[in-house]
Z-matrix of the N, CA and C atoms (Angstrom, degrees):
N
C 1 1.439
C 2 1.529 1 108.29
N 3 1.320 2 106.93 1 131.19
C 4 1.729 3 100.04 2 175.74
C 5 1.754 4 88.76 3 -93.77
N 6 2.154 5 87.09 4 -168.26
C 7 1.399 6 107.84 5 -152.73
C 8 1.576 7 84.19 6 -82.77
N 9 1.144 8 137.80 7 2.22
C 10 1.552 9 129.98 8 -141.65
C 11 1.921 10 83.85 9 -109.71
N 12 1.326 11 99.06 10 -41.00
C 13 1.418 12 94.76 11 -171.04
C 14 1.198 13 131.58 12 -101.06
N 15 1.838 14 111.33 13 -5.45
C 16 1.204 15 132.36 14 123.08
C 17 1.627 16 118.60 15 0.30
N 18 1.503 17 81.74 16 -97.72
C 19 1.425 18 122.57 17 -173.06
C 20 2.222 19 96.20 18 -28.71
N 21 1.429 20 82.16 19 -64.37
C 22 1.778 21 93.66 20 -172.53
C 23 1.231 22 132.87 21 -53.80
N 24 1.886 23 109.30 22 -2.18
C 25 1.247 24 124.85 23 -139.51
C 26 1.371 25 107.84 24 -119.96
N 27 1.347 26 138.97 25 57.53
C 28 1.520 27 116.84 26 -145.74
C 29 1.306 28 96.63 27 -93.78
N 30 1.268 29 140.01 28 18.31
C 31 1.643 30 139.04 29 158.61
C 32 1.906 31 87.39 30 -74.44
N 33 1.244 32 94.18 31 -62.86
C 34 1.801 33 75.41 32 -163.88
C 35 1.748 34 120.32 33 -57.15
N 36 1.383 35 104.67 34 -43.64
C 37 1.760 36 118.51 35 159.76
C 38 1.118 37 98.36 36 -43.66
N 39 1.595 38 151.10 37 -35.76
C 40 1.318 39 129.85 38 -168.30
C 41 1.710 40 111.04 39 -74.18
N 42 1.804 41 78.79 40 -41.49
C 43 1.439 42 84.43 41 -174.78
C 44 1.990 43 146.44 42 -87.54
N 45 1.720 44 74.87 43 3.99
C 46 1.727 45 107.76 44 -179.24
C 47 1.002 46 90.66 45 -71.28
N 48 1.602 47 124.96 46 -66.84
C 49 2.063 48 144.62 47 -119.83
C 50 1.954 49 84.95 48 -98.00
N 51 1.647 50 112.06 49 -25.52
C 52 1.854 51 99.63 50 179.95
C 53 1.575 52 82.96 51 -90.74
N 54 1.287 53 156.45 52 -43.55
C 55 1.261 54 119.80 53 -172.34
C 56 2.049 55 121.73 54 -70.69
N 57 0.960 56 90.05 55 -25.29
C 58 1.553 57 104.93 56 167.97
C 59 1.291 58 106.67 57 -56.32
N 60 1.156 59 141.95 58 -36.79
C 61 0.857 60 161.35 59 -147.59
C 62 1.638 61 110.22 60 -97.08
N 63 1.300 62 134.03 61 -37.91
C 64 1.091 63 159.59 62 -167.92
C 65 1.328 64 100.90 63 -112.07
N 66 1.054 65 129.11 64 -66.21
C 67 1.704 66 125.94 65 166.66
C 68 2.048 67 106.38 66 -41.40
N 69 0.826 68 116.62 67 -25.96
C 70 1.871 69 127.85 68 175.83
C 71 1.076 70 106.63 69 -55.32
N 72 1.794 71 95.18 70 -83.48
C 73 1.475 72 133.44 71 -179.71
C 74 2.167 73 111.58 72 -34.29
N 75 1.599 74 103.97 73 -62.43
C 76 1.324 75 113.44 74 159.20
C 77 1.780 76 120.16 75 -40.63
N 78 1.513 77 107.34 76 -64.32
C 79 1.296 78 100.80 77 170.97
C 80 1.253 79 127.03 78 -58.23
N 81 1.280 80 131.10 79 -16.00
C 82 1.191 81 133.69 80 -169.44
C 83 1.795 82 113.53 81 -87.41
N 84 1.752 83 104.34 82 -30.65
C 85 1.050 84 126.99 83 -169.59
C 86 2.148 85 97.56 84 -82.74
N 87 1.158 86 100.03 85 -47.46
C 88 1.789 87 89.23 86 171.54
C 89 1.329 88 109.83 87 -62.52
N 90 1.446 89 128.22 88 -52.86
C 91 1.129 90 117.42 89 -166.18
C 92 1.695 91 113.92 90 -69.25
N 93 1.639 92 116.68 91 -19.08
C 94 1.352 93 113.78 92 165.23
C 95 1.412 94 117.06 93 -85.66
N 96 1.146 95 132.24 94 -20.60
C 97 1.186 96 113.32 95 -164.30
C 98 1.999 97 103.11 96 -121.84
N 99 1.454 98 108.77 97 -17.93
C 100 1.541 99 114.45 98 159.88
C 101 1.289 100 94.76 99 -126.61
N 102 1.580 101 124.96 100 103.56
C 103 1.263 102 146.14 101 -169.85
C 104 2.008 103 89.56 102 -97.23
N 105 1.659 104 112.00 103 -49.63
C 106 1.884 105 105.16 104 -177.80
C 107 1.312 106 90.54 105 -75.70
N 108 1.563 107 156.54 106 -29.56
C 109 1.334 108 125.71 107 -170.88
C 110 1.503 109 97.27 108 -73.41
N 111 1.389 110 126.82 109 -66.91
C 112 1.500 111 113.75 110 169.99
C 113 1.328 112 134.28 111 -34.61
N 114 1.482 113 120.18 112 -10.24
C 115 1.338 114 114.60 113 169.13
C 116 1.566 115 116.62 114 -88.63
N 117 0.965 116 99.44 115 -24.86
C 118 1.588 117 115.44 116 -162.96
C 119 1.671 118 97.15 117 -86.51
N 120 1.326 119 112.26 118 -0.10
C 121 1.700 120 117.81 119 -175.04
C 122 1.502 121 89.47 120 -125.62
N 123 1.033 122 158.10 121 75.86
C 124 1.574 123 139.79 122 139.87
C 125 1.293 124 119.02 123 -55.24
N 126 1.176 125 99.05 124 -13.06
C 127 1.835 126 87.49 125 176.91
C 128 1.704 127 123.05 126 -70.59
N 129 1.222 128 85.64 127 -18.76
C 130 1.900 129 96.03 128 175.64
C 131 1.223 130 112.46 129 -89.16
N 132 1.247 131 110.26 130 128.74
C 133 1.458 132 104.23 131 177.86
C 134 1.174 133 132.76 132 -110.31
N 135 1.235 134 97.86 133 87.92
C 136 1.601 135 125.02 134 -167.53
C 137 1.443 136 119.89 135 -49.56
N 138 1.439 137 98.27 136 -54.74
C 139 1.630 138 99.30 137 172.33
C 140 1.011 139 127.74 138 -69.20
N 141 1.561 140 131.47 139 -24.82
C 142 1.116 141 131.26 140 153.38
C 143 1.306 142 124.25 141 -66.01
N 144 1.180 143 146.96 142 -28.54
C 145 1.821 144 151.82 143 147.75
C 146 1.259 145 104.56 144 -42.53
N 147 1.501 146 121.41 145 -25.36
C 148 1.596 147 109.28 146 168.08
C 149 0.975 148 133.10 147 -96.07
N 150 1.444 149 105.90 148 -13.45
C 151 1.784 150 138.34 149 178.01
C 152 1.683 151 89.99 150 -61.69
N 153 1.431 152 94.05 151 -71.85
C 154 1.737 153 96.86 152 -170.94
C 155 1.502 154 115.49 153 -53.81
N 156 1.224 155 133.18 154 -35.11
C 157 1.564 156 145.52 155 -165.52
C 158 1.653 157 86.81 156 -77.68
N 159 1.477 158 132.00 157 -54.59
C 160 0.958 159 107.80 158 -161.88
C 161 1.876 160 115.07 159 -81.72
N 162 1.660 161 122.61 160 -16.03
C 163 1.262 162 139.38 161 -176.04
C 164 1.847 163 87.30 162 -70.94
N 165 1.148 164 122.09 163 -64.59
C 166 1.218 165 111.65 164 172.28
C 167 1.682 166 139.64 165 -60.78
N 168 1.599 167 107.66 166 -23.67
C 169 1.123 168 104.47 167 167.06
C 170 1.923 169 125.90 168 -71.29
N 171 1.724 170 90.90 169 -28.04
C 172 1.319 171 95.24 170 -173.34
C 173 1.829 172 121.45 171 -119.43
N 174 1.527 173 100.15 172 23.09
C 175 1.369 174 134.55 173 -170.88
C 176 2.166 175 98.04 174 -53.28
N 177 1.495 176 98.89 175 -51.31
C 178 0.982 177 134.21 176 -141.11
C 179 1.758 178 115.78 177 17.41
N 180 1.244 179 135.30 178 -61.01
C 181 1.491 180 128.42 179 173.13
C 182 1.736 181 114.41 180 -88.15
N 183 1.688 182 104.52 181 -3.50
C 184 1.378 183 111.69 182 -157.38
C 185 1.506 184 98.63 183 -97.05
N 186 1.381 185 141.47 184 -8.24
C 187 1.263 186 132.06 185 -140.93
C 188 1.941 187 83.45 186 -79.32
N 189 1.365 188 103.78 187 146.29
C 190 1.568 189 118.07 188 170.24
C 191 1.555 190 104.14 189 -117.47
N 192 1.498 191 113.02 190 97.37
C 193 1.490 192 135.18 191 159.75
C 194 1.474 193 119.27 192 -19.41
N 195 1.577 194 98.38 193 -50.79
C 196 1.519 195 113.04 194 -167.26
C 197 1.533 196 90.68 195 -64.24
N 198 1.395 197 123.96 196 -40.38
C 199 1.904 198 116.87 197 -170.16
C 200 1.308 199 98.33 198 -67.47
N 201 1.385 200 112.62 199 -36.15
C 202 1.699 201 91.34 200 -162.11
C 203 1.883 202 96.79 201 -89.19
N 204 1.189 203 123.75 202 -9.63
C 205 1.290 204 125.48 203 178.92
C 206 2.342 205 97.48 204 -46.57
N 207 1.403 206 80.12 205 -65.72
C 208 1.336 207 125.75 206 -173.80
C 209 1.456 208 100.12 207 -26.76
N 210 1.625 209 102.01 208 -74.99
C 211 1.034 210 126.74 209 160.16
C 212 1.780 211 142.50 210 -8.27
N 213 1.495 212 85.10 211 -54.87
C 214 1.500 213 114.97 212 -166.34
C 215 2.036 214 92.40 213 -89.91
N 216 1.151 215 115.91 214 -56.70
C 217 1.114 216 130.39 215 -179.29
C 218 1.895 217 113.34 216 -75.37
N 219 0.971 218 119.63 217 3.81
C 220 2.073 219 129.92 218 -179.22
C 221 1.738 220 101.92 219 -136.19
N 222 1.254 221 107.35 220 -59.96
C 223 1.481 222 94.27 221 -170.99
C 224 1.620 223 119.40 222 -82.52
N 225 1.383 224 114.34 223 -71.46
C 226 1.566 225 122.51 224 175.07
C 227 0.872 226 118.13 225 -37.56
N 228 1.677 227 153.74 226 5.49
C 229 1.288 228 134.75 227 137.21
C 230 1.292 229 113.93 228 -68.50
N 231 1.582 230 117.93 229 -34.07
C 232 1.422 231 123.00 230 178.80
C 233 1.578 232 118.56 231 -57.15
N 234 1.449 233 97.87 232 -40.19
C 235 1.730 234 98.05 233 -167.10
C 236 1.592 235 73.79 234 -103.24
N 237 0.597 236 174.75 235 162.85
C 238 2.091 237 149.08 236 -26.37
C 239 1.506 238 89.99 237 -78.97
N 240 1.121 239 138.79 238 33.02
C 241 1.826 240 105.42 239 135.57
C 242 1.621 241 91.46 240 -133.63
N 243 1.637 242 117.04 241 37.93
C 244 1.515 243 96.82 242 149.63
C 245 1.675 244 101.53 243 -120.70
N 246 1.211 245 96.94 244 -23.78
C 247 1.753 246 94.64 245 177.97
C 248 1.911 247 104.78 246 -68.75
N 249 1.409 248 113.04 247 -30.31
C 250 1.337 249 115.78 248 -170.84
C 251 1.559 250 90.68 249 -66.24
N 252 1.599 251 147.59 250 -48.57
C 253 0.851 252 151.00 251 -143.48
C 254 1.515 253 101.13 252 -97.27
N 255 1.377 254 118.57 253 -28.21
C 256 1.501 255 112.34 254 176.55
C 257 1.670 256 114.27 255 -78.97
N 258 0.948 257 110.25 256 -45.52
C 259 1.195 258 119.10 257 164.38
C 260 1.270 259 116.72 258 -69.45
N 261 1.589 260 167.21 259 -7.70
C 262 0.886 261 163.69 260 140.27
C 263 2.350 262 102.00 261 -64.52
N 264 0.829 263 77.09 262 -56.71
C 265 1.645 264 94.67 263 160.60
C 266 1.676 265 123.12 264 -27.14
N 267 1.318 266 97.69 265 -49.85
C 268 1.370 267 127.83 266 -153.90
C 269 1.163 268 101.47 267 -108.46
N 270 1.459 269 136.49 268 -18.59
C 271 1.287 270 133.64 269 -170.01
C 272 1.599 271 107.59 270 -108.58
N 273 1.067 272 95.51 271 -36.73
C 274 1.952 273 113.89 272 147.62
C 275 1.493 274 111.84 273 -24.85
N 276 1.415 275 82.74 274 -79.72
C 277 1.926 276 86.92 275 -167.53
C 278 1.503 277 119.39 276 -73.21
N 279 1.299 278 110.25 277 -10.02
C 280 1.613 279 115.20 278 179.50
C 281 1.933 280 101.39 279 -87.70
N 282 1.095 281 110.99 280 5.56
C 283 1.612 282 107.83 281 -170.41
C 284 1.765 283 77.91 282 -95.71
């Protein structure tokens, strides 16, 4: 999908900005409720997944497409190959 059809697409925008949204919510929930597993991970950036979850949850007429275009295409490869790696990580040492 390009950014053009993105843009045109607000089924898929609906359905990007609610998983964004849940990816936030999640980060927000490790770093509150396993505050030492989140420390021991800085590479994830937790507070920022909630930054964005909450700019989008409460954006309401303000949300800018082009960020989460951006977004989708700069960050989320980054954070799914550190969550892929924590969790592969993690399933390691629990064997």
């Amino acid at each position: 999908m390009t950014e053009v059809q993105f843009l045109d697409d607000e089924k898929t925008q609906d359905a990007v900005i609610r998983n964004f949204e849940i990816i936030g919510e999640a980060c927000r929930n490790i770093d509150s409720y396993h505050p030492d597993f989140a420390q021991q991970h800085p590479e994830v950036p937790w507070g920022f997944a909630y930054e964005m979850r909450n700019a989008l949850a409460h954006g309401y007429f303000k949300v800018d497409l082009e960020i989460v275009w951006k977004t989708i295409h700069n960050d989320l490869p980054d954070l799914a190959h550190q969550i892929e790696t924590l969790l592969s990580t993690h399933r390691l040492s629990s064997i």
